[in-house]
LOVEX-660059 format. One record per residue (C-alpha): residue number from 1; residue in one letter; x, y, z. Coordinates in Angstrom, 1 decimal. Each point is the difference from the previous one (the first is absolute). Layout:
<nodes>
NUM,a,X,Y,Z
...
</nodes>
This chain:
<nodes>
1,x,0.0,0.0,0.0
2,x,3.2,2.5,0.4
3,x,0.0,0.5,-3.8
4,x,-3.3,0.9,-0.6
5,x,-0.9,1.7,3.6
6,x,-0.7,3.5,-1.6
7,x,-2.7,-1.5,-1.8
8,x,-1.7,-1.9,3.3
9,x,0.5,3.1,1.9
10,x,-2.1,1.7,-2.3
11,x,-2.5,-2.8,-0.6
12,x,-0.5,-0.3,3.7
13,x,0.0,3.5,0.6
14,x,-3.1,0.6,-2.2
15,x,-1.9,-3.0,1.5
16,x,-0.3,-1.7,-2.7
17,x,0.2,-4.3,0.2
18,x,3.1,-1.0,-2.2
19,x,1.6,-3.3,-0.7
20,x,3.7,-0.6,1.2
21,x,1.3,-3.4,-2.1
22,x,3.2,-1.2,1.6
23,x,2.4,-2.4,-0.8
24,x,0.0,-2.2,3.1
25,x,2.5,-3.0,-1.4
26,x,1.8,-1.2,-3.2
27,x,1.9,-3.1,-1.3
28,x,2.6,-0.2,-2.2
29,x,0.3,2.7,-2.5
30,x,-2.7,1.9,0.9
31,x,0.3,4.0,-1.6
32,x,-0.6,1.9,3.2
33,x,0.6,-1.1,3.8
34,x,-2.2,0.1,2.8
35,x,-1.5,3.3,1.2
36,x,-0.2,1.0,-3.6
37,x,-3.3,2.0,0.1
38,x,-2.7,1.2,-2.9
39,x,-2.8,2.5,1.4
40,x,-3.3,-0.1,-2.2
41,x,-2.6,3.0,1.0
42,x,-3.8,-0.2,-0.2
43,x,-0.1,1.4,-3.3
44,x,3.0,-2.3,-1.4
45,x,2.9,2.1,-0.2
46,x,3.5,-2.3,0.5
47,x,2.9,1.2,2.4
48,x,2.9,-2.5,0.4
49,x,1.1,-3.2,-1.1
50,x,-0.2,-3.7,0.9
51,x,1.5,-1.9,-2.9
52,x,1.8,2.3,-2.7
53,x,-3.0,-0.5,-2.1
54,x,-0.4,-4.2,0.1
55,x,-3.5,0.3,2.2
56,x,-0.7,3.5,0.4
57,x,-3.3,-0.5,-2.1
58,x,-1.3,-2.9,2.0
59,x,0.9,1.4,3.6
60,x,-1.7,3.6,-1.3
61,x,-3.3,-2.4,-0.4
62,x,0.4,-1.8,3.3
63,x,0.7,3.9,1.5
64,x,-3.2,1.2,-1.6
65,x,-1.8,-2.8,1.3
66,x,1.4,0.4,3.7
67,x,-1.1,3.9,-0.1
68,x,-3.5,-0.8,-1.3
69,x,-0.6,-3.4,2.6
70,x,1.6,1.6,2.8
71,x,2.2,-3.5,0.4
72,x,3.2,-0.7,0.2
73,x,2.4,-2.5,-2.3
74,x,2.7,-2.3,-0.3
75,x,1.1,-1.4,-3.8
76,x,2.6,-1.6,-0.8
77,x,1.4,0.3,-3.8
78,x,2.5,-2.7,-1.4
79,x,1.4,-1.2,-3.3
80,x,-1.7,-3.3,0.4
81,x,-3.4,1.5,0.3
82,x,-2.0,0.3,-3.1
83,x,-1.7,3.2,1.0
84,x,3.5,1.3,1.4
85,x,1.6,-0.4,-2.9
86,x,-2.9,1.3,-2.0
87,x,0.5,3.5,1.2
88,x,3.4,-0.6,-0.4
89,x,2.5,-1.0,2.7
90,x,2.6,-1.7,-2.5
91,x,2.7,0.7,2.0
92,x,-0.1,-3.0,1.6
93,x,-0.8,1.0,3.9
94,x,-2.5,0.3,2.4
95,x,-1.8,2.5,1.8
96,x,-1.7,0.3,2.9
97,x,-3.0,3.0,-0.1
98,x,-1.8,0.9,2.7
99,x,-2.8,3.0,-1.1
100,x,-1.8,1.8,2.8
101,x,-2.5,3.3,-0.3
102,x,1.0,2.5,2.7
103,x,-1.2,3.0,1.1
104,x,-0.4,2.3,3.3
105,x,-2.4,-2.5,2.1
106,x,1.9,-3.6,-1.2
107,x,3.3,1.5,0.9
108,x,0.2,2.6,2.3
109,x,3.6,0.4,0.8
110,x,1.2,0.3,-3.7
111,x,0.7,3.9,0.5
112,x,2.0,-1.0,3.1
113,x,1.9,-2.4,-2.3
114,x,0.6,2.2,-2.7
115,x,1.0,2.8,2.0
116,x,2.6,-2.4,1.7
117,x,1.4,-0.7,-3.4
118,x,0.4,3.5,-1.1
119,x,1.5,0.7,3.6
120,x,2.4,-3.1,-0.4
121,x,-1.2,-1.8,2.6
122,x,-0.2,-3.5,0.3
123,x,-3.2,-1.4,-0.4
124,x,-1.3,-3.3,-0.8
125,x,-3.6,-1.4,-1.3
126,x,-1.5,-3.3,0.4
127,x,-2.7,-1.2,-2.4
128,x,-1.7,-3.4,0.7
129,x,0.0,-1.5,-3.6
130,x,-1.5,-3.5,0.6
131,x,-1.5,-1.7,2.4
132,x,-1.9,-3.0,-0.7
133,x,-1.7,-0.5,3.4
134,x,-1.3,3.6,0.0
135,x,-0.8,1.5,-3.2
136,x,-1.0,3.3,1.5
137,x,3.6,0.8,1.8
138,x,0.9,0.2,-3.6
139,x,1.2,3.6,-0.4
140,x,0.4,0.8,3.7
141,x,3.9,1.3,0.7
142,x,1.2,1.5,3.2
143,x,2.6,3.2,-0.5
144,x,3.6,-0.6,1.4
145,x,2.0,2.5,1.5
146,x,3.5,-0.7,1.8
147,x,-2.4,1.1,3.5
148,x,-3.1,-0.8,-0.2
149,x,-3.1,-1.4,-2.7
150,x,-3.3,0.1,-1.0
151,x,-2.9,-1.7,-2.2
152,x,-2.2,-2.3,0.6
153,x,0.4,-3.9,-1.3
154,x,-3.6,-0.8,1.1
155,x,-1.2,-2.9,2.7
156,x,2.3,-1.9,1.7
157,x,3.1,1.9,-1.5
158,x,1.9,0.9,2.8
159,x,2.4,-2.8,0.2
160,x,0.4,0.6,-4.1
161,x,0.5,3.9,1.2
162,x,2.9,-1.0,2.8
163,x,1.8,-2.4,-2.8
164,x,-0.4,2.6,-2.8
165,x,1.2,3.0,1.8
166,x,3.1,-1.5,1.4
167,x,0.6,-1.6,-3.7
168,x,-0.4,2.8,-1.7
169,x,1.9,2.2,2.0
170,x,3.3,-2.2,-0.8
171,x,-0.7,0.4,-3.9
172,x,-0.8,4.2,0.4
173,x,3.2,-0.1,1.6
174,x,2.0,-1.8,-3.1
175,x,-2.0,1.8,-2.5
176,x,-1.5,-3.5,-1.5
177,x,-3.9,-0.2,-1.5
178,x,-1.3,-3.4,-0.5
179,x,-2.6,-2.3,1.0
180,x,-0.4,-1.8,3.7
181,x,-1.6,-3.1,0.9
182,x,-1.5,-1.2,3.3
183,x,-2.5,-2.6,0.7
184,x,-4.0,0.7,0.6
185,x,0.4,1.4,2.8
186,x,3.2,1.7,0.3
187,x,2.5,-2.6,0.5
188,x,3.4,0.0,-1.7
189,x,0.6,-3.2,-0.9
190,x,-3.3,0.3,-2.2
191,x,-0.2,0.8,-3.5
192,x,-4.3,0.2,-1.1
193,x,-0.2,4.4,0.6
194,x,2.5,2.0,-1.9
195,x,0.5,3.7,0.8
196,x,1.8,2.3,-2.3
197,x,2.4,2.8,2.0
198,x,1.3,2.9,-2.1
199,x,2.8,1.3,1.5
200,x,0.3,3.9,-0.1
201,x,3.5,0.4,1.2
202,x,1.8,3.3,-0.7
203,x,1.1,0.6,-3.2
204,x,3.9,-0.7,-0.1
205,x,2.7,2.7,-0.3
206,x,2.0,1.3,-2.5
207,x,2.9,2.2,1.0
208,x,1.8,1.5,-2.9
209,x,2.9,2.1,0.7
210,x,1.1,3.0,-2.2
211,x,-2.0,2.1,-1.6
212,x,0.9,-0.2,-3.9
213,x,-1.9,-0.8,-2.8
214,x,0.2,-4.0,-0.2
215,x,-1.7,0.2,3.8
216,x,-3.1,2.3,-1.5
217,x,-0.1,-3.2,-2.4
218,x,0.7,-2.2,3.1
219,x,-3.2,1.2,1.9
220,x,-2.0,0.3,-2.7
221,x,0.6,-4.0,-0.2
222,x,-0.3,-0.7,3.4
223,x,-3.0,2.3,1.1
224,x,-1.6,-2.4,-3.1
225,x,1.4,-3.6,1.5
226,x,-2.2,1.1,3.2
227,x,3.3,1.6,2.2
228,x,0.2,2.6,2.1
229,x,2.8,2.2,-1.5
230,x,2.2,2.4,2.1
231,x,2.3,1.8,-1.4
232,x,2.9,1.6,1.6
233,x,2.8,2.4,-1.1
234,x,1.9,2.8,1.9
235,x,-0.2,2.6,-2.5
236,x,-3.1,1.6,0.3
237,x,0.0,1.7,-3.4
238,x,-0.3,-3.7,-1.7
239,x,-1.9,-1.7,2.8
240,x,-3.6,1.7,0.0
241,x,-3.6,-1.5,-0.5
242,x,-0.7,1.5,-3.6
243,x,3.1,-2.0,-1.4
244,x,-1.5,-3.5,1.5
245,x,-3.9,0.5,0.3
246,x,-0.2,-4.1,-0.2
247,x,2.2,-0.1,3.5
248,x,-2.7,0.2,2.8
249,x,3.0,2.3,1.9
250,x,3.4,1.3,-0.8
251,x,2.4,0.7,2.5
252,x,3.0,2.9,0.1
253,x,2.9,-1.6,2.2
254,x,2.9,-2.0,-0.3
255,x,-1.4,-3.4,-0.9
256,x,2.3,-2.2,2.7
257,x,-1.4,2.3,2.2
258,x,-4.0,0.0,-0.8
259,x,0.7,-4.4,-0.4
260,x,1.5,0.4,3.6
261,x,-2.7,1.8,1.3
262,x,-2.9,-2.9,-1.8
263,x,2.2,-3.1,0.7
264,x,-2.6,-1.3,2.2
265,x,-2.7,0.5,-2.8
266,x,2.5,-1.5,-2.5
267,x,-1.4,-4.0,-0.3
268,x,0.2,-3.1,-2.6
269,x,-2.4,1.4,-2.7
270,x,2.2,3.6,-0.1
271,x,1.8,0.7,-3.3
272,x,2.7,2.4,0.2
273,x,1.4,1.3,-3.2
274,x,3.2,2.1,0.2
275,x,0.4,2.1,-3.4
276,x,2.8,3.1,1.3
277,x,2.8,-2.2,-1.1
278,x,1.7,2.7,2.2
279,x,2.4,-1.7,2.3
280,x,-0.8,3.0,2.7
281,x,-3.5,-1.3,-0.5
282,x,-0.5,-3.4,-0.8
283,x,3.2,-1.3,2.3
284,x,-1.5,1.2,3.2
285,x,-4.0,-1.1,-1.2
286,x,1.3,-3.1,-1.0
287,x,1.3,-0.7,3.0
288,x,-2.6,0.8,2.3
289,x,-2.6,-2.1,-2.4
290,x,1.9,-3.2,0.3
291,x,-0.3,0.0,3.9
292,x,-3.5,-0.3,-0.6
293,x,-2.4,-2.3,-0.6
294,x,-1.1,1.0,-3.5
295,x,-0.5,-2.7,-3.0
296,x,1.4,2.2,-2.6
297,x,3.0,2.5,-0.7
298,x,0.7,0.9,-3.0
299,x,2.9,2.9,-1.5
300,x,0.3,1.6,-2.4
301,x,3.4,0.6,-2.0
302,x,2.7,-2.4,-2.6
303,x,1.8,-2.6,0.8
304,x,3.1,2.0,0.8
305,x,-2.6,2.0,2.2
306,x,-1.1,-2.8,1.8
307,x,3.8,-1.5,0.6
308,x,1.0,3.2,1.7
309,x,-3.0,0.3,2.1
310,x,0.2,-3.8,1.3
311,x,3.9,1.2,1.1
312,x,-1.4,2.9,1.7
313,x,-2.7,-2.0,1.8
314,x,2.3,-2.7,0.7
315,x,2.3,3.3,1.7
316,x,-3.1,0.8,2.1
317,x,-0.6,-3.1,1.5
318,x,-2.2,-1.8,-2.5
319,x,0.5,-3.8,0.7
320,x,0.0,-2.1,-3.5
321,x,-3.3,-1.6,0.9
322,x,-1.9,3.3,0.1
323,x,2.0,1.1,-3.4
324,x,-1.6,-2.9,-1.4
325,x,-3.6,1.1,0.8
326,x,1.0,3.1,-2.4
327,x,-2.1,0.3,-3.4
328,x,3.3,1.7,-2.0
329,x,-0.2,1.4,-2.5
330,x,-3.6,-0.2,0.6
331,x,-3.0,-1.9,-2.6
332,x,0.2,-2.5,-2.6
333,x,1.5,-0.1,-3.3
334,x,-2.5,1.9,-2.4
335,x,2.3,2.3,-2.0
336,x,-1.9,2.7,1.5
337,x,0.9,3.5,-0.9
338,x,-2.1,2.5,1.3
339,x,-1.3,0.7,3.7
340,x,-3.7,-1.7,-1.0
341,x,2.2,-3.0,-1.5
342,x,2.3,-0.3,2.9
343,x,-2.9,0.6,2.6
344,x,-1.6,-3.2,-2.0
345,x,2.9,-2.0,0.5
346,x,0.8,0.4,3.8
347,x,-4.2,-0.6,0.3
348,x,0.9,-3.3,-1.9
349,x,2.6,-1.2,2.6
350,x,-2.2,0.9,2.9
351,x,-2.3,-1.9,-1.6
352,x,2.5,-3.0,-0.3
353,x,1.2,0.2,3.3
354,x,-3.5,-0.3,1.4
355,x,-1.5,-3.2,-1.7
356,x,3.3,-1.4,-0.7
357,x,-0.1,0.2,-3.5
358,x,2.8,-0.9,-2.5
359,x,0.2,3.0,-2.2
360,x,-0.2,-1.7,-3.0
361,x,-2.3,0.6,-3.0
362,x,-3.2,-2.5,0.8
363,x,0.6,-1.7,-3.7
364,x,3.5,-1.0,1.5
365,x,-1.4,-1.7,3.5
366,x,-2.3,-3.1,0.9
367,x,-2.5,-0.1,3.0
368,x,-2.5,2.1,0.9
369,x,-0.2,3.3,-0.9
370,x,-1.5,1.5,3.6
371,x,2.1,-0.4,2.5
372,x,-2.0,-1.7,3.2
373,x,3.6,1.3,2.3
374,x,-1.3,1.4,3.3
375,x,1.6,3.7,-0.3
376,x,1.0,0.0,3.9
377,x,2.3,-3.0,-1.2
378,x,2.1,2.2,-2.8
379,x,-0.2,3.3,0.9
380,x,1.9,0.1,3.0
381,x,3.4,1.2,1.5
382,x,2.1,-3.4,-0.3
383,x,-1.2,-0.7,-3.9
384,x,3.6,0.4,-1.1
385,x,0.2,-0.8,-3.1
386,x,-3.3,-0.2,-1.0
387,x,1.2,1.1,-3.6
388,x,2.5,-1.5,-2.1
389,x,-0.4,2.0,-3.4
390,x,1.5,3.3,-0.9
391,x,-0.6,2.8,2.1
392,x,-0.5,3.1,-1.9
393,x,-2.0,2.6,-0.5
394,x,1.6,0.7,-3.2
</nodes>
């Protein structure tokens, strides 16, 4: 729902009942992961995505149908299914739908949600999916928030509530969406109710450091990829808002200093991206950002650049294990040229480092083409060596 949440703001705003279709599960090579959403309005208009285009058509029926009956859905849409394939899911995958009409009086703490997302705080709903023993908790969910949580899973929920809220709690805290399964009435080890949590963790950060034209490019990029881009100079005449109106702020200090002063904010899903190639800059930035616990840094700079700096960090301190952590010079192999080029190729090796991908053209590779890699499990401080191509921006 992130993706489209300007569009169920003003849905829910007006009052008006509106269908939220959401990808709840997917196997194999399925075009868009869970928490995909589409949002289809009373009088049909189409906000989002669930598929790239495979089922839109036959999930904008069952959306139409949910707003007009008032009841909620779950389809499932597979290449071995006649109808599936039909509307045309060729891809080979499978996906998990579930379609539900909201509104003011079904969900009332939507706005609470939505304003948590805006506000980047963590927030986590809970939508019963299936239930085979009780149709009518179908479409119940109970809001999660790191203190406290609310909704209502109907009679005899309470030990469901206990279970859920403790459960989902532990996935709001890794960022994950996906489905749970307990037994009828609650119990862990069961398996007949599902419940779908989407995971509204903050959106992860994107600190880019030096304020020249390939990081305008940069936080364009990243602002698009769903981060939220700082960025950070100490020359005030370069480093101001109407440069970077993509970056939700930009900062005018020395950028070791401003990193020292966010370390604690600094976690596993932070990008930093050093583009001053200035040893008076980058040396000291670099150095600070390897101490924490970030899942990328990247700079900027040649090869002869890069062999220098790894001396001067090596003079500071900077243990060989860190200097492998270092992204240098920073993106893949494109033969990019310009800042727009360049900015495309370090996206392409954050990219990489995050599912684990080979960096390969697809034609040259076997396997599946969507990665199933939990994030948490690449993107993190101790992936040394996560990438064994070239590593250039040029």
């Amino acid at each position: 729902m992130r993706d489209v949440r300007t569009t169920v703001s003003e849905l829910y705003a007006s009052g008006e009942t509106f269908a939220l279709a959401t990808v709840i599960d997917t196997y194999k090579s399925a075009p868009r992961g869970p928490g995909a959403s589409m949002v289809v309005s009373t009088s049909g208009e189409v906000t989002g995505s669930v598929s790239g285009g495979c089922v839109e058509g036959a999930v904008y029926e069952e959306a139409l149908e949910a707003v007009r009956t008032g009841v909620p859905v779950r389809r499932t849409y597979g290449v071995s299914d006649e109808d599936a394939f039909s509307v045309g899911l060729t891809c080979g995958g499978t996906l998990h739908m579930f379609v539900e009409p909201l509104d003011r009086a079904t969900f009332p703490q939507l706005g609470s949600v939505l304003g948590a997302i805006d506000e980047h705080q963590p927030v986590a709903v809970a939508t019963v999916v299936s239930d085979p023993s009780e149709a009518d908790r179908v479409g119940r969910r109970r809001v999660v928030w790191p203190g406290h949580a609310e909704g209502d899973l109907g009679p005899g929920g309470d030990r469901l509530a206990d279970a859920l809220d403790d459960d989902v709690r532990g996935m709001l805290a890794q960022g994950t969406t996906g489905v749970l399964r307990y037994g009828a009435d609650g119990q862990r080890r069961g398996d007949e109710l599902e419940v779908f949590v989407a995971s509204y963790a903050p959106a992860p950060r994107m600190l880019v450091f030096g304020a020249i034209d390939f990081a305008a490019a940069l936080a364009d990029l990243g602002s698009y990829l769903g981060y939220r881009v700082t960025v950070c100079d100490a020359r005030p005449v370069f480093a101001t808002p109407r440069r970077f109106p993509t970056a939700e702020e930009v900062v005018v200090k020395w950028p070791h200093v401003y990193l020292d002063q966010i370390a604690d904010q600094v976690d596993e899903r932070t990008v930093v991206c050093v583009l001053t190639h200035d040893p008076k800059f980058d040396v000291p930035v670099l150095e600070a950002a390897l101490r924490t616990r970030a899942g990328y840094i990247g700079a900027m700079g040649s090869r002869r650049t890069h062999e220098d700096r790894l001396e001067r960090l090596r003079e500071a301190g900077v243990g060989e294990r860190a200097l492998a952590r270092l992204h240098s010079p920073i993106g893949l192999d494109l033969g990019a040229r310009t800042p727009e080029e360049t900015a495309v190729s370090i996206a392409a090796e954050l990219i990489q480092t995050r599912w684990g991908g080979s960096g390969r053209a697809l034609r040259e590779t076997d396997g599946p083409i969507h990665r199933d890699t939990d994030p948490s499990e690449v993107l993190r401080p101790d992936s040394v060596g996560a990438l064994d191509g070239p590593k250039t921006a040029r």
